[in-house]
C-alpha positions as a Python dict, from the first residue, in 0.01 Angstrom:
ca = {
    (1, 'X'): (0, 0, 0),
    (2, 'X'): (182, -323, 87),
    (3, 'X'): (447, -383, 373),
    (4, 'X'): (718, -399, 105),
    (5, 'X'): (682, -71, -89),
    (6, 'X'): (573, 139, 262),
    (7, 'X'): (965, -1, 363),
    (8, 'X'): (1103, 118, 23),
    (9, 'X'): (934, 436, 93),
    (10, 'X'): (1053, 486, 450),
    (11, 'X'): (1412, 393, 371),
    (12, 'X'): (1404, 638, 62),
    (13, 'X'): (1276, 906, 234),
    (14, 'X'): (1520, 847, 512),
    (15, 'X'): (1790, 831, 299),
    (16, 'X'): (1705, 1179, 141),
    (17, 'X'): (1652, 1300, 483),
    (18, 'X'): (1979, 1168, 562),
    (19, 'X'): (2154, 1340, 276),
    (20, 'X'): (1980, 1647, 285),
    (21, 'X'): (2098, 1668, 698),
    (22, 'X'): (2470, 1609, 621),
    (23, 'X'): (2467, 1878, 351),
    (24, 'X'): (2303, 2114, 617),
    (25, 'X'): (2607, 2029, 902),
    (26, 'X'): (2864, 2134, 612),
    (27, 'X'): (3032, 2411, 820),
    (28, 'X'): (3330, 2680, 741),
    (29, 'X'): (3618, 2664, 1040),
    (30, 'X'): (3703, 2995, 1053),
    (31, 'X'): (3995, 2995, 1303),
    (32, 'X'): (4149, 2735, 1003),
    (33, 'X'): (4046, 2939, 690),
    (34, 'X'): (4198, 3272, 577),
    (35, 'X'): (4079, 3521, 231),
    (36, 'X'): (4360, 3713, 109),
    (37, 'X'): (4437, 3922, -173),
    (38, 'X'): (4781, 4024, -308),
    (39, 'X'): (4804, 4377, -531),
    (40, 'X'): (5063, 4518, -648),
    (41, 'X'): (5171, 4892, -551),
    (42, 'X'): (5419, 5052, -769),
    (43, 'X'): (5514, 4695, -900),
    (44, 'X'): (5596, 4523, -555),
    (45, 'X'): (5364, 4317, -412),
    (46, 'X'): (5117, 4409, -119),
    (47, 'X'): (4891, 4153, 108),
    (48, 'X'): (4617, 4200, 265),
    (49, 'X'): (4297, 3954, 464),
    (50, 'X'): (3998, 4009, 528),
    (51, 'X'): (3962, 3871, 888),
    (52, 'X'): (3584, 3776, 873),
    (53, 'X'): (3350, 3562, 669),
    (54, 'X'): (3107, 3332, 661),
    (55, 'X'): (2995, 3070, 424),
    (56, 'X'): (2694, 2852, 364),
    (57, 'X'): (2756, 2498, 192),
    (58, 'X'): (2555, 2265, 80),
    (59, 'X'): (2800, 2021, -155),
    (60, 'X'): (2784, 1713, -240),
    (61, 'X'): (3113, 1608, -372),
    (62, 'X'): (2954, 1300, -613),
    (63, 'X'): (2699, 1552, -719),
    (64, 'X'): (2850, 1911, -751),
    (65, 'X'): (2625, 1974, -995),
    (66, 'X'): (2362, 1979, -721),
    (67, 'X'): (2568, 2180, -487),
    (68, 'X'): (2550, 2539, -339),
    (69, 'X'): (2836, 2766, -219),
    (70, 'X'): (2727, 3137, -92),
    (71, 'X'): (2967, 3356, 81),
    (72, 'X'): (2988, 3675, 274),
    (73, 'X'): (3281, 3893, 349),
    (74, 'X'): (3307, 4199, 611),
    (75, 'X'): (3462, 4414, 419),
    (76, 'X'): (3576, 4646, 709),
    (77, 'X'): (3775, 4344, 786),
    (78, 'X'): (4025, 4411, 534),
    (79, 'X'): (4396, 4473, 675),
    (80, 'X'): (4686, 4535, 529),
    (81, 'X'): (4909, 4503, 855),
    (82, 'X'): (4965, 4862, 853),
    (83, 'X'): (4748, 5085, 1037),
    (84, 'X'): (4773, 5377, 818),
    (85, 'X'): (4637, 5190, 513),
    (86, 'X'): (4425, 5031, 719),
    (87, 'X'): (4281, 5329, 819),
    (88, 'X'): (4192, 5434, 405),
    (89, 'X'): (4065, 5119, 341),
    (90, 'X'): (3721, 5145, 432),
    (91, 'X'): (3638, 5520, 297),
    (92, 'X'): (3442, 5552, -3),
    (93, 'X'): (3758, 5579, -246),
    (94, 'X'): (3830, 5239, -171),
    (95, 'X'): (3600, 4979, -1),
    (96, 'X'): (3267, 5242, 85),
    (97, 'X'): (3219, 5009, 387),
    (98, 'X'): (2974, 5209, 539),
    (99, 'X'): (2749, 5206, 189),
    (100, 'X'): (2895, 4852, 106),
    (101, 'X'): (2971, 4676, 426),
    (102, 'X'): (2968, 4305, 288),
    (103, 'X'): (3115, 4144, -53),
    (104, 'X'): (2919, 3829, -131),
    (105, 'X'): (3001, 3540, -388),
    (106, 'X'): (2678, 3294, -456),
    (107, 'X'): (2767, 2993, -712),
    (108, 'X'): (2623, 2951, -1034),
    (109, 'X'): (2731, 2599, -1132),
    (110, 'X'): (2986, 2384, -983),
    (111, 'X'): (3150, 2149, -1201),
    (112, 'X'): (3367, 1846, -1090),
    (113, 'X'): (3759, 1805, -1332),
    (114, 'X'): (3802, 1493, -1160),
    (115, 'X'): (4119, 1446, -887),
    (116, 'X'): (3919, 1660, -640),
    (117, 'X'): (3920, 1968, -839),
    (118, 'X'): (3610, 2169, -918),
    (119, 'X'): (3544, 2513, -1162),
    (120, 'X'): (3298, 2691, -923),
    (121, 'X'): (3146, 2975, -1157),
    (122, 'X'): (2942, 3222, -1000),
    (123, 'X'): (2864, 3619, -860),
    (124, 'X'): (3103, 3845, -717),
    (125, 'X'): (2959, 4127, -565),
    (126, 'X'): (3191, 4385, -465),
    (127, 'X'): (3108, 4750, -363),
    (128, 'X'): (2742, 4754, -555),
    (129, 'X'): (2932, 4563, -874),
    (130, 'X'): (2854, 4240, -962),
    (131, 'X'): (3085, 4056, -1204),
    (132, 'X'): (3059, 3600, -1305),
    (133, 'X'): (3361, 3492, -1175),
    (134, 'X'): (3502, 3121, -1231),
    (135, 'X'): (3697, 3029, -912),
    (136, 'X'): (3930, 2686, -953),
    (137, 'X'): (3866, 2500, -655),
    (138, 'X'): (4033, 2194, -496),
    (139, 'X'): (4004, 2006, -230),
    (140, 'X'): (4182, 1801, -30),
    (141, 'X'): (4033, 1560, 313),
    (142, 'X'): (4244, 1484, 645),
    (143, 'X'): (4005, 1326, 905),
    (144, 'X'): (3714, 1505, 935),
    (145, 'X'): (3793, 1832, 736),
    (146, 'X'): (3817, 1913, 379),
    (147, 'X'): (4038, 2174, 296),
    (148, 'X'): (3945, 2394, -4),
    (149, 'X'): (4224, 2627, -186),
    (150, 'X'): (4228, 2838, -456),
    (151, 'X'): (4327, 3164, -633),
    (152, 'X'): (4153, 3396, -922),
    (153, 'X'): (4200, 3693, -1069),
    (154, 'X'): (3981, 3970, -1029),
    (155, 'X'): (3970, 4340, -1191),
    (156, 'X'): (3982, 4609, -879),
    (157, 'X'): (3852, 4884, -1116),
    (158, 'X'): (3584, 4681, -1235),
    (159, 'X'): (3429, 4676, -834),
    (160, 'X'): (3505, 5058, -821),
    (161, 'X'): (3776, 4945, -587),
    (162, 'X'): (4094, 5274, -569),
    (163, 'X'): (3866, 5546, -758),
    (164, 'X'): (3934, 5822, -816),
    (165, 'X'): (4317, 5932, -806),
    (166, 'X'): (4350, 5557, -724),
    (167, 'X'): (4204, 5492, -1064),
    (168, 'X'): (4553, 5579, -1236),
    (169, 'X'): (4705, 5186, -1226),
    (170, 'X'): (5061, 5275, -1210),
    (171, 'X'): (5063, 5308, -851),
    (172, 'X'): (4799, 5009, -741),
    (173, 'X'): (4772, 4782, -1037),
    (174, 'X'): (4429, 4695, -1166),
    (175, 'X'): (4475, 4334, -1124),
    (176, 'X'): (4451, 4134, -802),
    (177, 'X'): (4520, 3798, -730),
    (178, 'X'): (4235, 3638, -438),
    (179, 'X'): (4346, 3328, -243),
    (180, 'X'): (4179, 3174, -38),
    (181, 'X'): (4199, 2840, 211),
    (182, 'X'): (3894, 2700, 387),
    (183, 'X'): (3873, 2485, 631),
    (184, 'X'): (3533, 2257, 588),
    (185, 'X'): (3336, 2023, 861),
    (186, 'X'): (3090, 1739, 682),
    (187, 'X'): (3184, 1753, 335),
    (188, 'X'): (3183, 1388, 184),
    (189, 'X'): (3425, 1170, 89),
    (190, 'X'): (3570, 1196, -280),
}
């Protein structure tokens, strides 16, 4: 092997093992991020967060294509400010924590609109339930963090979430809105 092409070697390999080491620094900022979810109960609205999650990122803003997005939510982290409900949420009519302690989403596909918005399709697992979700994503950058936002829809009934008597959708509606705002380290620019 000659000089030349054992330096094209070195520098590509370098440069993949540069790439592939920023993609592994990608970090969520909790203490900056927040997963809520707004139902509706007997037509006014009612918000709730779940307090802790974690993510793992590997995404490549050029290349979403190539990118990975899994997330984990403790469910018993759920709060809806009041500590009566609060105190139903994690029994088996509702959230099961203690059979279903974690919700987890791991992408599919991720696919870039342009403008620094992204269609992230994947699995939502909810209480034993998995259901392909497409989650609109879009980012934004100030300084070192990239800020992701987004809301989608998801079926409560279809996770087994309010059985039961909670089934009947004229007191908790079956459809509930998920936002969400997280707060990225080592993302790329776009």
């Amino acid at each position: 092997m000659t000089v030349s092409r054992l330096l094209v070697s070195a520098l590509v390999a370098a440069s993949a093992l540069s790439c592939t080491l920023a993609l592994a620094q990608q970090k969520l900022v909790p203490a900056q991020s927040e997963i809520v979810f707004v139902s509706k109960q007997m037509g006014v609205p009612v918000e709730g967060r779940f307090k802790k999650f974690d993510a793992q990122i590997a995404f490549d803003p050029a290349k979403p294509d190539t990118s990975k997005i899994a997330f984990t939510v403790d469910i018993a982290s759920a709060t809806l400010g009041a500590p009566e409900s609060d105190a139903e949420l994690p029994k088996a009519t509702w959230f099961n924590t203690a059979k279903f302690p974690q919700a987890t989403f791991q992408s599919t596909s991720i696919k870039g609109l342009g403008g620094g918005k992204f269609d992230v399709s994947g699995k939502l697992s909810i209480k034993g339930a998995s259901r392909d979700v497409v989650v609109p994503v879009v980012l934004t950058q100030s300084g070192a963090t990239t800020t992701a936002t987004g809301t989608f829809p998801i079926k409560r009934l279809a996770f087994k979430i309010g059985e039961n008597e909670w089934a009947d959708t004229s007191m908790v509606a079956d459809d509930v809105q998920v936002k969400f705002k997280l707060a990225l380290t080592g993302v790329g620019k776009f």
